[in-house]
N, C-alpha and C positions, 0 to 999 in steps of 0.2 A: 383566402390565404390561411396556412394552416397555423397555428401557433403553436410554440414549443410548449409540452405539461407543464412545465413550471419556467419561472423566471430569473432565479437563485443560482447559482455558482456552488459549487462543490472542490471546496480544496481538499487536494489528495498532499497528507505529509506524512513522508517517511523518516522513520524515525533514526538518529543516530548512530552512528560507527560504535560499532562493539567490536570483539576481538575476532568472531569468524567472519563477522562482514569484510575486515581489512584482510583478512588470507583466503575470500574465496570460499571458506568453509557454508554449506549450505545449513541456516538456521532456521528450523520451522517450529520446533515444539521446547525444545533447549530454550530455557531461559536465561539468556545472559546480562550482565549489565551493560549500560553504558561505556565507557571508554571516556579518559578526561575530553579525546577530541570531539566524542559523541555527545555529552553534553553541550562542550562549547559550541557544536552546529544548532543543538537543541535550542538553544539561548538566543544564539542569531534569529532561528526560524520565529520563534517570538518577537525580536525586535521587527524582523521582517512583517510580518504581522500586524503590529504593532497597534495593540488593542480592536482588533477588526472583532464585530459583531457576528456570532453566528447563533442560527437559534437551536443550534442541534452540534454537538460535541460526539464523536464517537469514536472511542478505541480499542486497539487489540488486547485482552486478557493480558498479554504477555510482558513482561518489566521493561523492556527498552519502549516499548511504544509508549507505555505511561508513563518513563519519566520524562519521552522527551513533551511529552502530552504537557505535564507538568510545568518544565523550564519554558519552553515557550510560554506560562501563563495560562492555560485553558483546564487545567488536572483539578481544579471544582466543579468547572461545570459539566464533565467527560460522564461519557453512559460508556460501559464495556460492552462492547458488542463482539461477542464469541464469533460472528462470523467475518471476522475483521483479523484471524489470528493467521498466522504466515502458514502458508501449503506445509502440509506434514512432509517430508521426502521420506519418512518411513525408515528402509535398511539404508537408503544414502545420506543421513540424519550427521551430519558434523564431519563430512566429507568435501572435495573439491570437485568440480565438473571432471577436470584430467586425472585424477583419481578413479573417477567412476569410469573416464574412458578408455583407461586400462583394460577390463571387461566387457565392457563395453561401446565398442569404439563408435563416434558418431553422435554421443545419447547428449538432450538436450532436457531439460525439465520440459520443455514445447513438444518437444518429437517422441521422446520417448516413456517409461513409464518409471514411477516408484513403488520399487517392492515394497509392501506393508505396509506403504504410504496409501496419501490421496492420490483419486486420477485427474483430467485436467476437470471432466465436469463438474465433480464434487467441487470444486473449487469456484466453479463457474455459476453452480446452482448459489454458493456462500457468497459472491459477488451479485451477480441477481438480486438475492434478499438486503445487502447494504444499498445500493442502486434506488431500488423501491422505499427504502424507509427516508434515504436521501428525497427526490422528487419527492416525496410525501410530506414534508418540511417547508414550512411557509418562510424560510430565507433563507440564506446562505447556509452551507456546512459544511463543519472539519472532521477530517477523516485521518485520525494518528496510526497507521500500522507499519505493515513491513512490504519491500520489495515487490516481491512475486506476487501476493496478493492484491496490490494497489496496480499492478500492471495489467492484473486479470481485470478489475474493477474497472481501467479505462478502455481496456478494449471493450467490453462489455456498455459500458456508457457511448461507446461510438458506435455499437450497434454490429461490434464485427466480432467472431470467434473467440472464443477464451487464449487458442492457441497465438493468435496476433498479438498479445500480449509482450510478445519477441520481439516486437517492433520499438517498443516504449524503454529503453532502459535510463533505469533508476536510482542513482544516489543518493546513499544515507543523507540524513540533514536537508532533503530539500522541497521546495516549493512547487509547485503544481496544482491545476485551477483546471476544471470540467467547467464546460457550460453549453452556451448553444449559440450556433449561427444561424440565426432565422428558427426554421422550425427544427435544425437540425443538432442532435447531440452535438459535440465538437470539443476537440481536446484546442482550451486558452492559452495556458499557459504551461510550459513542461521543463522538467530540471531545473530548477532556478534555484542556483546554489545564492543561499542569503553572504 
């Protein structure tokens, strides 16, 4: 029988409501704050937590992931890992989906592309490299970033397309757990608002 590479759990938490999260506005490289509500899930996602051991911390470069890194209690032990930071959308950077599909009718960050932005692989390859350092981690790990990146991350841990990533959606502030059935990758636990 075959065995899964490792035996660890990888939570995936996304980080707090900020002010483009709650309108839709697409944030990749914009660094915004928190939001008082974005902390308070921040806060929850730590009690939810609630001192759980990991032996590896990592987060996005970017301020909302670190502070929720933070109030949850983990913002000592955190490594920034640049490839952890939210899809660039380029020219569609602090816009809405129905915004963008004004000119472009149909467009999905999945289906279609971002001008002067990342494409899906780029994104796919940055997922890959968190994936490996994860497995590579002799127990459990936390994963503080945003959205669209952490959706690429589980398609990517389940073994399917960057673009399936469309299948997983994800709310600020919440809980979510990678692991394995048997030998196999397997999403545990998903959206688990604290």
């Amino acid at each position: 029988m075959n065995v899964p590479p490792t035996n660890h759990d990888v939570w995936v938490l996304r980080h707090g409501a900020t002010e483009w999260s709650m309108n839709g506005r697409h944030t990749g490289r914009t660094d915004l704050p928190l939001l008082d509500i974005g902390r308070r899930q921040a806060e929850a996602v730590g009690r939810m937590l609630n001192g759980r051991h990991f032996v590896l911390v990592l987060v996005s470069p970017l301020a909302r992931a670190q502070e929720t890194c933070h109030l949850a209690g983990y913002g000592s032990q955190a490594v920034v890992d640049d490839d952890l930071r939210e899809w660039d959308y380029g020219d569609y950077e602090g816009i809405t989906t129905e915004q963008i599909r004004l000119s472009d009718p149909g467009w999905t960050v999945w289906s279609g592309t971002c001008p002067g932005g990342e494409t899906t692989a780029e994104v796919a390859a940055r997922a890959d490299r968190v994936i490996a350092r994860a497995r590579a981690a002799d127990g459990d790990v936390a994963l503080f970033a945003h959205g669209h990146i952490l959706r690429v991350v589980t398609a990517r841990w389940c073994e399917l397309d960057a673009v399936e990533g469309r299948r997983f959606p994800l709310d600020t502030g919440t809980v979510n757990v990678l692991g394995w059935e048997y030998e196999h990758a397997a999403l545990r636990r998903w959206n688990d608002v604290p």
